[in-house]
DOMAR-249950 format. One record per atom (N, C-alpha, C): x, y, z; residue in one letter. Coordinates in pm, whole numbers, padded with zeros to 5 digits, always signed. Atoms other than C-alpha are relative to their C-alpha. Layout:
# residues N
XYZa ...
END
This chain:
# residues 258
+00012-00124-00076x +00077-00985+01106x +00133+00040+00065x -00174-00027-00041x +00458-01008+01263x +00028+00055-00078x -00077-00013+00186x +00591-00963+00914x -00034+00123+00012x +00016-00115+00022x +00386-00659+00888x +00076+00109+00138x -00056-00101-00104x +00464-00511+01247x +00148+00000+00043x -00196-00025-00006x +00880-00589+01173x -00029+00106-00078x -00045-00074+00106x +00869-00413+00866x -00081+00112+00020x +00046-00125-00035x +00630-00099+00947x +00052+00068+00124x -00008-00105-00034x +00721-00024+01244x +00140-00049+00092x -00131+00080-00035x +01070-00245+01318x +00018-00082+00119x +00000+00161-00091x +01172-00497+01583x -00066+00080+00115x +00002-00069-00117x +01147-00201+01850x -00211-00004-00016x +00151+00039+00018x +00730-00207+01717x -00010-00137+00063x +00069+00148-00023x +00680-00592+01696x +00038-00036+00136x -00038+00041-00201x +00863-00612+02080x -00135+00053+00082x +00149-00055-00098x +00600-00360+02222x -00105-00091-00025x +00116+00027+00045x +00289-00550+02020x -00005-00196+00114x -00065+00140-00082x +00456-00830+02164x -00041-00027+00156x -00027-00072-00140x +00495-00681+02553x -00143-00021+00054x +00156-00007-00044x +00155-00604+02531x -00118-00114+00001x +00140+00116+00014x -00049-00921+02426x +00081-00104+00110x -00026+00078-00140x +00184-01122+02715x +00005+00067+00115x +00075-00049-00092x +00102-00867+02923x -00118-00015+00057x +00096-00010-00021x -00248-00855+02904x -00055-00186-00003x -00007+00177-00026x -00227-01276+02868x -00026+00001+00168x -00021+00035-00107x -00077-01288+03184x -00115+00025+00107x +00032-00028-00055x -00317-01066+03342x -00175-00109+00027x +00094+00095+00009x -00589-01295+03216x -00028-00146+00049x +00012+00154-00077x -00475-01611+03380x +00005-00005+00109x +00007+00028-00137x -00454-01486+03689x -00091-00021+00100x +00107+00121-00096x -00600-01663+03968x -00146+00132+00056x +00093-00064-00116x -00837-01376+04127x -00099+00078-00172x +00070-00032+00132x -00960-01287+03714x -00026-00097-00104x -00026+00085+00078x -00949-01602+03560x -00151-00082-00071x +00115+00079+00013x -01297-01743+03584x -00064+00122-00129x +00042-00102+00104x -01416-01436+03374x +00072+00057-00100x -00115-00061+00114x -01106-01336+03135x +00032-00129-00031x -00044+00099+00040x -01018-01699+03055x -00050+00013-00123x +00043-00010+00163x -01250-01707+02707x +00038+00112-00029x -00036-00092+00164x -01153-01383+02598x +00170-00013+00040x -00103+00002-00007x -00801-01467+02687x +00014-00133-00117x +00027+00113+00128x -00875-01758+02443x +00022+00022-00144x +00050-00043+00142x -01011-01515+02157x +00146+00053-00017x -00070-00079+00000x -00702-01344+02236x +00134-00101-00092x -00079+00106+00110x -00458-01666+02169x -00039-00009-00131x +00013-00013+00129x -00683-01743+01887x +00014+00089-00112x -00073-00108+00065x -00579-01417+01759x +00129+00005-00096x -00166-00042-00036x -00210-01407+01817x +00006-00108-00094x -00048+00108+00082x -00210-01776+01611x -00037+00020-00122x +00021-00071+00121x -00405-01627+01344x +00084+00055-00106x -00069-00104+00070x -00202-01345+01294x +00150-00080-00035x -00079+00100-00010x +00072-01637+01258x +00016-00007-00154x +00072+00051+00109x -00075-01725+00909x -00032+00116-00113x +00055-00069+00050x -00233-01460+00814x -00034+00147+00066x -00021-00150-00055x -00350-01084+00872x -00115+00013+00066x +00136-00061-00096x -00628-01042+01081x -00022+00115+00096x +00068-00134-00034x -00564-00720+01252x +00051+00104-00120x +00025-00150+00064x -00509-00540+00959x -00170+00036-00056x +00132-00055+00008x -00909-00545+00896x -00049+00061+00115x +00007-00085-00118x -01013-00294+01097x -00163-00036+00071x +00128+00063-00096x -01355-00495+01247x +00078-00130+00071x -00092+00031-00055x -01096-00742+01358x +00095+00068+00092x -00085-00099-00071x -00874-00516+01504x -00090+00036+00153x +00097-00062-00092x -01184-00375+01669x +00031-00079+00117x +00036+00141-00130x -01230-00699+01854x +00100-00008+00093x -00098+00022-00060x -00929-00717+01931x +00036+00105+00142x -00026-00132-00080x -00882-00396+02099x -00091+00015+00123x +00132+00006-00097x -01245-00463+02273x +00065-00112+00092x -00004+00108-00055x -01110-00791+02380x +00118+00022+00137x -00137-00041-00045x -00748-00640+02512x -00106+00103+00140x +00035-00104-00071x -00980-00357+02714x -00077-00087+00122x +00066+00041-00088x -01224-00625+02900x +00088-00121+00104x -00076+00044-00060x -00923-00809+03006x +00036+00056+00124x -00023-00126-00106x -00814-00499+03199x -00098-00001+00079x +00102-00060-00110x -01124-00418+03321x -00029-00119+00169x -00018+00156-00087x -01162-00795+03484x +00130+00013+00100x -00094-00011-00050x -00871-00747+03599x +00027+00118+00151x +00044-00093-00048x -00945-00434+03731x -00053-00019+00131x +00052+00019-00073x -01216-00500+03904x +00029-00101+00111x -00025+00128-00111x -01096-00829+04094x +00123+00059+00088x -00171-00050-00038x -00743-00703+04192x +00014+00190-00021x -00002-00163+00056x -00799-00270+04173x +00162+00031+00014x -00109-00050-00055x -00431-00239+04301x +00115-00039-00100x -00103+00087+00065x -00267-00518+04070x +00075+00083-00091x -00049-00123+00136x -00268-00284+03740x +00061+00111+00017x -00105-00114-00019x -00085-00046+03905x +00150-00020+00007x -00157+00036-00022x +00251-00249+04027x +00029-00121-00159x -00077+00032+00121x +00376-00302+03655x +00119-00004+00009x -00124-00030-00056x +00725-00390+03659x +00053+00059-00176x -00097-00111+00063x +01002-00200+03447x -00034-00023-00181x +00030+00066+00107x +00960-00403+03140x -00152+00002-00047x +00135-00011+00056x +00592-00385+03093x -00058+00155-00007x +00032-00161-00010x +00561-00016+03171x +00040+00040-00139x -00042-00042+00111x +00798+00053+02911x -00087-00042-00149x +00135+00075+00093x +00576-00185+02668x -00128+00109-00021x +00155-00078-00009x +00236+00029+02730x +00085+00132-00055x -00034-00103+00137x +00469+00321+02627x +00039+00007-00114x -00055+00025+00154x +00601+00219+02361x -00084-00037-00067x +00095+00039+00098x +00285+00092+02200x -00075+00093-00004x +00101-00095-00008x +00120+00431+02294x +00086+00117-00131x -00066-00105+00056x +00393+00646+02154x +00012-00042-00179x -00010+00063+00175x +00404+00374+01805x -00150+00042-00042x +00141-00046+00023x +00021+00449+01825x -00026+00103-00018x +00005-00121-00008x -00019+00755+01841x +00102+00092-00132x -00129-00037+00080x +00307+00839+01602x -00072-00058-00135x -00003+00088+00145x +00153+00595+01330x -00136+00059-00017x +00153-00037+00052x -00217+00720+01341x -00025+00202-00041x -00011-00144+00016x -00074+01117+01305x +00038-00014-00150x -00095+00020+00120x +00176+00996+00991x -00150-00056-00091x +00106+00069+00086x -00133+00798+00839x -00115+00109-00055x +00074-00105+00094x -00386+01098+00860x +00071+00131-00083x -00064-00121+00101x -00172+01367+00704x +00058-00073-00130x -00036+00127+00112x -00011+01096+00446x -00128-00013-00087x +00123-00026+00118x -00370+01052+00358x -00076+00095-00053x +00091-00070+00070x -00467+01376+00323x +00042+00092-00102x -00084-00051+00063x -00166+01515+00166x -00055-00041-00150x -00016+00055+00107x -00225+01251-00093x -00151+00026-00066x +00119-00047+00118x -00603+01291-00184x -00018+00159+00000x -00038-00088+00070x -00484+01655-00179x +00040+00027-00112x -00084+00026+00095x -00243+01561-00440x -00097-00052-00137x +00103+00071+00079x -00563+01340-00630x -00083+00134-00031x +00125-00092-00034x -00789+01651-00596x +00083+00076-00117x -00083-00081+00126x -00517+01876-00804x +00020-00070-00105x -00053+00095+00144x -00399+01624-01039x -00166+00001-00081x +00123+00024+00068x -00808+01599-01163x -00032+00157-00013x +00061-00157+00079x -00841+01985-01151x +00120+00051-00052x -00133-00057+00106x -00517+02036-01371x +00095+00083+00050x -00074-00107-00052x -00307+02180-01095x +00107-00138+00004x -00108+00005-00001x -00004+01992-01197x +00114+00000+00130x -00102+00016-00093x +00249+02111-00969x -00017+00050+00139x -00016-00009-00134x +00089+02185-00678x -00059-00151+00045x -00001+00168+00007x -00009+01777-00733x +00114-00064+00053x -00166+00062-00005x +00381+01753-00738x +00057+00033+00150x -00047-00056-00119x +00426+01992-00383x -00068-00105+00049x +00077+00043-00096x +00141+01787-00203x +00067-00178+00004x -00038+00169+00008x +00284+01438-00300x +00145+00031+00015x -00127+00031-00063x +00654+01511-00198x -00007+00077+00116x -00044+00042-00128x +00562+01620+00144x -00041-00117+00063x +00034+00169-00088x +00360+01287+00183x +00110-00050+00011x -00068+00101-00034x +00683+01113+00088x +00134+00041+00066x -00087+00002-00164x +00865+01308+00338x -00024-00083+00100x +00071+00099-00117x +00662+01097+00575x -00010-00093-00020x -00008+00118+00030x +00642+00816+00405x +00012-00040-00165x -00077+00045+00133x +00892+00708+00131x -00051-00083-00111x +00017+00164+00090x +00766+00403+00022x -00129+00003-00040x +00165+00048+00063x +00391+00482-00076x +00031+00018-00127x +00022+00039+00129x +00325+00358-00405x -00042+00094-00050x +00120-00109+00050x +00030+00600-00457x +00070+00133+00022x -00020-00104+00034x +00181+00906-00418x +00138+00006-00070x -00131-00024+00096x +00492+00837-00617x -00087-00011-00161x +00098-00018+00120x +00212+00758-00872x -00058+00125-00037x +00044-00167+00052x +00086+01093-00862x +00070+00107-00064x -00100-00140-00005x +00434+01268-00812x -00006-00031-00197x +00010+00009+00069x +00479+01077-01146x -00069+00032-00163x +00125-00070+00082x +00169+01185-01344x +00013+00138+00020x -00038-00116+00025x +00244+01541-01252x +00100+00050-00048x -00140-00025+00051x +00546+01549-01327x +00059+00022-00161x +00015+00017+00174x +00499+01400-01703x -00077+00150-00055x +00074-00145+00106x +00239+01724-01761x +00093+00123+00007x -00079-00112+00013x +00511+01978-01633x +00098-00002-00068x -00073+00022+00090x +00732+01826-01875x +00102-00027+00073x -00130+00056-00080x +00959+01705-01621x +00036-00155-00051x +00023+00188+00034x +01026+01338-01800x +00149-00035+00110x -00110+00122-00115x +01368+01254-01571x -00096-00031+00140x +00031-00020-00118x +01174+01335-01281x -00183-00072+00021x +00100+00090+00053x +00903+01175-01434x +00012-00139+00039x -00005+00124-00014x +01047+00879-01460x +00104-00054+00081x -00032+00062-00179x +01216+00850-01145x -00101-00024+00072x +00121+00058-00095x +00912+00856-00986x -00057-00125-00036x +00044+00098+00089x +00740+00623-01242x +00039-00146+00044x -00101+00129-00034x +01040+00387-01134x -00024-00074+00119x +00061+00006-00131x +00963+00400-00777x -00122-00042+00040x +00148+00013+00035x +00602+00388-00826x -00024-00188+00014x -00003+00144+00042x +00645+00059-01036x +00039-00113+00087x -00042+00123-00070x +00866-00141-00766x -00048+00032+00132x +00091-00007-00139x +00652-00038-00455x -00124-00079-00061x +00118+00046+00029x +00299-00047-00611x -00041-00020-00179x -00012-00016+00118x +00297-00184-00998x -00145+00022-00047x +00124-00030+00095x -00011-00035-01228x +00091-00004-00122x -00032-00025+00140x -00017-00010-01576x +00014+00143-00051x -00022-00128+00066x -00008+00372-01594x +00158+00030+00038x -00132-00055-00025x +00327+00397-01443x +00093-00077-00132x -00074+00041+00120x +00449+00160-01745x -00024+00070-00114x +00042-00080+00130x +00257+00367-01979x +00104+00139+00040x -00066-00075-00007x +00449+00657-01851x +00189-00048-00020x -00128+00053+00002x +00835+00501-01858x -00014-00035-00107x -00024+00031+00158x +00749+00395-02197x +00026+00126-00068x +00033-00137+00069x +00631+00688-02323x +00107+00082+00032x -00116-00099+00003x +00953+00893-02186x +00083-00109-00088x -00125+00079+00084x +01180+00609-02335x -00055+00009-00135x +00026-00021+00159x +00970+00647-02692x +00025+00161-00023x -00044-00171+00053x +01034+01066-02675x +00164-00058+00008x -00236-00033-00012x +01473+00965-02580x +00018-00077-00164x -00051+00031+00103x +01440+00776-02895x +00068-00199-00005x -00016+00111-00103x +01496+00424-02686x -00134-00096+00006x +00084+00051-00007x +01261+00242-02855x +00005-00184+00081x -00017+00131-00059x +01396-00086-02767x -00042-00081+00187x +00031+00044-00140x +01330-00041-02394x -00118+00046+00008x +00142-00039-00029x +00998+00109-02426x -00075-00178-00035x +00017+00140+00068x +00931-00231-02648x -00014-00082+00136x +00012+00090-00122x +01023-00427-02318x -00116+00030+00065x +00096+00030-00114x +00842-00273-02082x -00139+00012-00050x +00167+00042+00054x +00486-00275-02309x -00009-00112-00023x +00030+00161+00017x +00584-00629-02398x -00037-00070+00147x +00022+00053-00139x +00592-00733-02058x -00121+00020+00093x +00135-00029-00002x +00266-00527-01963x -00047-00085-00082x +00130+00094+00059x +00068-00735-02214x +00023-00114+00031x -00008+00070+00008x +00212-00996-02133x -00045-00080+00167x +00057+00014-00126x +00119-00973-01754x -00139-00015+00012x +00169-00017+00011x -00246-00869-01834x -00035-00001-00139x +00077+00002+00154x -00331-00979-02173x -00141+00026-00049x +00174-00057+00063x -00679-00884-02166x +00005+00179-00022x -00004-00123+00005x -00594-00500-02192x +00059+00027-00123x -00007-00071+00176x -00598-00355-02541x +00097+00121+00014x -00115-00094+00043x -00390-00040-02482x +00151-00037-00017x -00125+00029+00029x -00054-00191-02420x +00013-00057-00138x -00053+00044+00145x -00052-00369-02777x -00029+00091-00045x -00036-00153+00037x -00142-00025-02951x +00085+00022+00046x -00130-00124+00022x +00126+00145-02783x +00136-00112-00035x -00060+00097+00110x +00332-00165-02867x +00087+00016-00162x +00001-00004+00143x +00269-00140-03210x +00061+00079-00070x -00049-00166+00033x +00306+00212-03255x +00141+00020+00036x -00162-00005-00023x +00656+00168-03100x +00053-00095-00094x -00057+00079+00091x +00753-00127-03313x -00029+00079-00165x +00006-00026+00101x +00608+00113-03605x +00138+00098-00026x -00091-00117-00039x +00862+00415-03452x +00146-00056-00049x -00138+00040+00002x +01156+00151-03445x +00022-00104-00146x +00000+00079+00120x +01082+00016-03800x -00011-00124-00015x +00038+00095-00036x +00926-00291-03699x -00110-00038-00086x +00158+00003+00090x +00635-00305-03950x -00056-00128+00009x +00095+00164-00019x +00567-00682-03960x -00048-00041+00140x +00037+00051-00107x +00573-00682-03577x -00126+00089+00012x +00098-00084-00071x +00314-00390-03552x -00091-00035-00057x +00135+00045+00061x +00084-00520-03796x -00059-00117+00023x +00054+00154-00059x +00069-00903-03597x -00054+00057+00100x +00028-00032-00098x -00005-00689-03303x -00126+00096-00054x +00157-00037+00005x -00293-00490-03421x -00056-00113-00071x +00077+00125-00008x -00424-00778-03577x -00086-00080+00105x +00008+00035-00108x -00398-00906-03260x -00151+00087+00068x +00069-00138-00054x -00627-00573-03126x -00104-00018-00060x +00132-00024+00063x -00874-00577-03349x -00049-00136-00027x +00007+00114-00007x -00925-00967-03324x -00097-00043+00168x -00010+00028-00172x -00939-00930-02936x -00158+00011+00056x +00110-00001-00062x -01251-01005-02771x -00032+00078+00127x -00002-00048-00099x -01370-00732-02534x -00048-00030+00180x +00065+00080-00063x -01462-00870-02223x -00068+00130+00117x +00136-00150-00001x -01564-00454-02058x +00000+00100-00117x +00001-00138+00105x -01657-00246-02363x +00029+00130+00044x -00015-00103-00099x -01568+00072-02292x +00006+00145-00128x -00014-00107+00126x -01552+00444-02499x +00122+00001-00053x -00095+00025+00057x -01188+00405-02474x +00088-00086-00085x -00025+00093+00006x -01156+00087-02553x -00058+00026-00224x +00060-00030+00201x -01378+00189-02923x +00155+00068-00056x -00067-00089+00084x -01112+00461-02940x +00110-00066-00065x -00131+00146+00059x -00810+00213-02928x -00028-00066-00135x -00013+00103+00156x -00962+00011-03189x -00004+00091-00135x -00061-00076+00129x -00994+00282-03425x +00099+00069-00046x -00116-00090+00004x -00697+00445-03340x +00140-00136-00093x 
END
């Protein structure tokens, strides 16, 4: 959970997240709240060691708890001492803002990000192309690094016949969040440049990641047929039409007859 709150939202994040759970610690051991905030000041450690290991507030019924647990601290607190929670010194004040302003900043970027993007999903399935392509580069005004909408920009991009821009995205796509359609696309522009050799790689390497998937050896094949490969394309459908399906599927028929 550190790991995640350096890298999302940088050291100046993981300090506040920080600020705040030895904040609300502290407030829990103190002598005039202690008898009643001690166990959830417990759940709270057991938390914090958790998130050590592993991710436990990124599930958001975790989180919950957490957030429930952080609030009855206060209140305890509250109630025993009404005056205490007010004389915060310089350093903890700043903390509560800074985790309000990362809060608040990250849960605005997240809903427009997501709605930009199943904007972007919504066009791309009703054949609007490039307003697929507008809606997914203002998400990654906001956020560069999503996988999923460089996947989209990608897929729109290929139908407007944009292939550089295609497969820049494609590229991007691949080393954020890797699927197999973004390789099917980077092939497929490197089999139109005539570049069969690198299309070759990156379908070899797809099957070779997920060998239970029948399309990459077809398009394989069909490239080793393009680059005059004949003995390799005919071990590889062999291969295809040998292959035991393990989900049948309509496409999966088409492949084999194709």
């Amino acid at each position: 959970d550190y790991l995640f709150f350096g890298v999302e939202a940088g050291l100046v994040g993981l300090a506040a997240f920080c600020i705040l759970l030895a904040l609300v610690l502290r407030h829990a051991v103190a002598r005039d709240a202690r008898s009643e905030a001690a166990p959830l000041a417990a759940a709270l450690v057991a938390l914090a060691v958790h998130g050590i290991v592993d991710v436990p507030l990124r599930l958001p019924a975790t989180t919950a708890v957490f957030c429930l647990v952080v609030v009855a601290v206060l209140d305890y607190k509250a109630r025993a001492s009404p005056a205490s929670l007010r004389l915060l010194s310089v350093p903890e004040r700043i903390g509560v803002v800074l985790v309000m302003v990362l809060a608040l900043a990250q849960s605005v970027r997240l809903l427009l990000v997501d709605r930009w993007l199943q904007g972007a999903r919504d066009a791309w399935v009703a054949g609007r192309p490039a307003q697929a392509e507008q809606l997914a580069l203002r998400g990654l005004r906001f956020e560069p690094t999503h996988g999923e909408l460089w996947d989209v920009l990608a897929r729109a991009r290929l139908r407007l016949g944009d292939d550089d821009g295609a497969f820049v995205a494609a590229r991007e796509a691949q080393q954020i969040l890797p699927t197999a359609d973004d390789t099917y696309i980077i092939a497929e522009i490197e089999r139109r440049r005539g570049r069969h050799e690198e299309a070759i790689e990156e379908l070899r390497a797809l099957h070779e990641t997920l060998p239970g998937l029948i399309r990459p050896r077809v398009l394989l094949a069909e490239t080793y047929i393009e680059a005059g490969q004949s003995d390799q394309a005919r071990a590889m459908l062999l291969q295809v039409l040998s292959m035991h399906a393990k989900f049948p599927s309509t496409e999966e028929g088409q492949l084999r007859a194709r």
